[in-house]
C-alpha positions in Angstrom: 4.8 -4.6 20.0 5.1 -1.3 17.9 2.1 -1.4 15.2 4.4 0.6 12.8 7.4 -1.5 12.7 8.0 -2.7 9.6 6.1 -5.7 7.5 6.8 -6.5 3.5 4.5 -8.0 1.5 4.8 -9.8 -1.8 2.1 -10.9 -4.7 3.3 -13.1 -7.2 0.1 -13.8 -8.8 -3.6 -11.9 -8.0 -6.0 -14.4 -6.3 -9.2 -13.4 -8.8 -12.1 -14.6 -5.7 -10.4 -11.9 -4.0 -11.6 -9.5 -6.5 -15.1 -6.9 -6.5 -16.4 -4.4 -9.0 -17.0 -0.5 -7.1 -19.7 0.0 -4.9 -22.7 1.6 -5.9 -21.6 5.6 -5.9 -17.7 5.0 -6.1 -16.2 5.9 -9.4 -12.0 5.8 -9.8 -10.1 8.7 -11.4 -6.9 10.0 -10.9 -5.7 13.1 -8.8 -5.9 16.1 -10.5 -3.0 18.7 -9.9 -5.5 20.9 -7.7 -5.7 18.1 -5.4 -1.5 17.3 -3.7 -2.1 19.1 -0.6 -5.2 17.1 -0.1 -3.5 13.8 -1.4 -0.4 14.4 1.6 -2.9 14.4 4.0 -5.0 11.6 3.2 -3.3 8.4 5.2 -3.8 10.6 8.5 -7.0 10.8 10.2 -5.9 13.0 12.4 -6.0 16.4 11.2 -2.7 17.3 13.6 -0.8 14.1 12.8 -2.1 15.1 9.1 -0.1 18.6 9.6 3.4 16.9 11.5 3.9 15.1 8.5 3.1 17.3 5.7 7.0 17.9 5.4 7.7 14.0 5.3 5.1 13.6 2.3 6.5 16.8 0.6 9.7 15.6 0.7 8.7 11.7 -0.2 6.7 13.3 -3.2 9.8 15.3 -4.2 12.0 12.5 -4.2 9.8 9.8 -5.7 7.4 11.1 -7.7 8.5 14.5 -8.9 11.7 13.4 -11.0 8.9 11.6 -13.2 7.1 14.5 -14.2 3.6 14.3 -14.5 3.4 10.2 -14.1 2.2 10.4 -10.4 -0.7 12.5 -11.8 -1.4 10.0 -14.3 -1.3 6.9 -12.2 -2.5 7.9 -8.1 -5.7 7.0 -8.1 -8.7 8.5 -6.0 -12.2 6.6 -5.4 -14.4 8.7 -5.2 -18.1 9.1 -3.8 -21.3 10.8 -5.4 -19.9 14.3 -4.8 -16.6 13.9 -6.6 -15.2 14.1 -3.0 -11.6 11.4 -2.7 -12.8 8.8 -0.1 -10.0 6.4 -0.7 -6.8 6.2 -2.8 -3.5 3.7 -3.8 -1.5 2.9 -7.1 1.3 1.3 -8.2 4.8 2.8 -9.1 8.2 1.2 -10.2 10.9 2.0 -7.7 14.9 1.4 -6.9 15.5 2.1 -10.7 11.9 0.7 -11.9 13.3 -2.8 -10.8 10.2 -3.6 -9.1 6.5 -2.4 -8.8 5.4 -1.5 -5.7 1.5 -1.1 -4.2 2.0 3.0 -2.6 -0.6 4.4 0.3 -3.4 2.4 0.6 -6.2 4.1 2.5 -9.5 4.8 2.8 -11.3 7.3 4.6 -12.6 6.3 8.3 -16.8 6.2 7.9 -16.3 4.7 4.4 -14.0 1.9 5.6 -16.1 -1.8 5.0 -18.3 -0.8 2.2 -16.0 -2.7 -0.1 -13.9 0.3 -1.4 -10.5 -0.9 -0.6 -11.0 -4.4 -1.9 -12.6 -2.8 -5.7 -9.1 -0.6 -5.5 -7.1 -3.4 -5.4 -9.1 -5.2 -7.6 -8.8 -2.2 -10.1 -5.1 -2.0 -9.6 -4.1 -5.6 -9.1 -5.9 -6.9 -12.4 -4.8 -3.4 -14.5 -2.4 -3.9 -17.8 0.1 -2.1 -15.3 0.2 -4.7 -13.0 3.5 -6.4 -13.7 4.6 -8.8 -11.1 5.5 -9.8 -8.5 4.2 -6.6 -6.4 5.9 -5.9 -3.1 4.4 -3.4 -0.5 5.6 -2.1 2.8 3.0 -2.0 5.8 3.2 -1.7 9.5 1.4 -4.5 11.6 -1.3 -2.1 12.9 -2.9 -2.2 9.5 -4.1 -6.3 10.1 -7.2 -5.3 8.7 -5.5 -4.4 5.3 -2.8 -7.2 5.6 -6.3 -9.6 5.9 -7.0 -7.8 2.7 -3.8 -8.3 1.1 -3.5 -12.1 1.8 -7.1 -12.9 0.4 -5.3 -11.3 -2.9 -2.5 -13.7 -2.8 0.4 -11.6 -0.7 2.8 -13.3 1.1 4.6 -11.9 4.3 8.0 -12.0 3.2 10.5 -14.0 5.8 14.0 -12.7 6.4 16.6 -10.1 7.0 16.4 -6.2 6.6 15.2 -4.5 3.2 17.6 -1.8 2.6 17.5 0.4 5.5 14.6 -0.7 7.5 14.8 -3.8 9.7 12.0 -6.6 8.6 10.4 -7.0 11.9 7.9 -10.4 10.8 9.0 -12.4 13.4 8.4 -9.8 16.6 5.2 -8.8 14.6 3.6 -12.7 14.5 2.4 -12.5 18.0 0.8 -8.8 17.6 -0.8 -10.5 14.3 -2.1 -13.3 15.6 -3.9 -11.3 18.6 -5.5 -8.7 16.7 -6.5 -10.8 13.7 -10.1 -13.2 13.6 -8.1 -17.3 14.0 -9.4 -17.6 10.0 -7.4 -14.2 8.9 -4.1 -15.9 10.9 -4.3 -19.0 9.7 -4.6 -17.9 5.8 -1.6 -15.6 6.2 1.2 -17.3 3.8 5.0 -16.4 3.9 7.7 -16.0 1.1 11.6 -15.9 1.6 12.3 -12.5 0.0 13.7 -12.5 -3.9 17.2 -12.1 -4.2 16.8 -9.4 -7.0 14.3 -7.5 -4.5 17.0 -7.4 -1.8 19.7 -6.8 -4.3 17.8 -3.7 -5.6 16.7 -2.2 -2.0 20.5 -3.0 -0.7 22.4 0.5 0.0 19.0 2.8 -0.1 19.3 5.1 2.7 15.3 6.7 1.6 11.8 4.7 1.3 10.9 4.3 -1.9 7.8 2.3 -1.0 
């Protein structure tokens, strides 16, 4: 099984036991203009992979945040540790002509990862004014730690056909999921048919928005 074929998500409505307040240390802010080189880099822990891809994230940036000005600015957020230092980051942004909100690069740094960061992100974000749902997301099934994460918030593995140019690979991923999950994490996984707007929105993309 390849752990980056594709996986969509969907929340319809935040599960609040899910939910934590920031560790002791971690304080949220946005990313500051100084800090895009550092932001492309961030979902890689590998400094090399970190450098292959810096053209993909320049161009992804250009393409879907750039046209909105200053809004990626004002709405990527960075936790942060006692030294002002980016430890994790995600946010939400409208895409396909703002016909959805989407959940956009959701990581934390390796050696802060199960102090409760990622779960007081989500919290932060998923319980935020800007929060309009439903929320959709795009994963790969190597990240069933952050799946487990998304299901205790309510996310549904959506069931179905491609979304826009990328094939929906749920039902060669199951198996994968099932061996590299805990039996509880499997079990409370929930599915969703995907929305007929979200399909109709995504139809004819030939870029990821999300």
């Amino acid at each position: 099984m390849n752990p980056d074929s594709n996986l969509f998500l969907m929340c319809e409505k935040p599960n609040p036991a899910a939910a934590s307040p920031l560790p002791p240390g971690i304080t949220l802010r946005p990313c500051r203009p100084d800090e895009l080189e550092l932001w492309k880099a961030f979902p890689f822990d590998d400094p090399e992979i970190a450098t292959a891809q810096r053209e993909y994230m320049a161009q992804f940036f250009a393409r879907t945040y750039a046209p909105k000005g200053d809004l990626f600015f004002q709405t990527c957020l960075f936790a942060c540790n006692e030294q002002d230092e980016p430890v994790g980051t995600c946010f939400l942004w409208r895409v396909h002509g703002d016909a959805f909100n989407s959940l956009h690069w959701f990581k934390v740094k390796k050696g802060y990862e199960g102090k409760g960061i990622g779960r007081a992100l989500l919290s932060a974000l998923l319980f935020s004014p800007e929060a309009q749902f439903p929320i959709f997301l795009h994963t790969q099934p190597g990240s069933f730690r952050a799946i487990k994460l998304y299901s205790d918030f309510g996310f549904s593995l959506l069931t179905g056909g491609p979304v826009g140019h990328r094939s929906n690979d749920l039902k060669e991923a199951l198996p994968a999921l099932k061996a590299w999950m805990t039996p509880a994490a499997f079990a409370a996984l929930r599915f969703s048919p995907a929305p007929q707007f979200f399909l109709d929105a995504t139809r004819g993309s030939t870029a990821s928005e999300f």
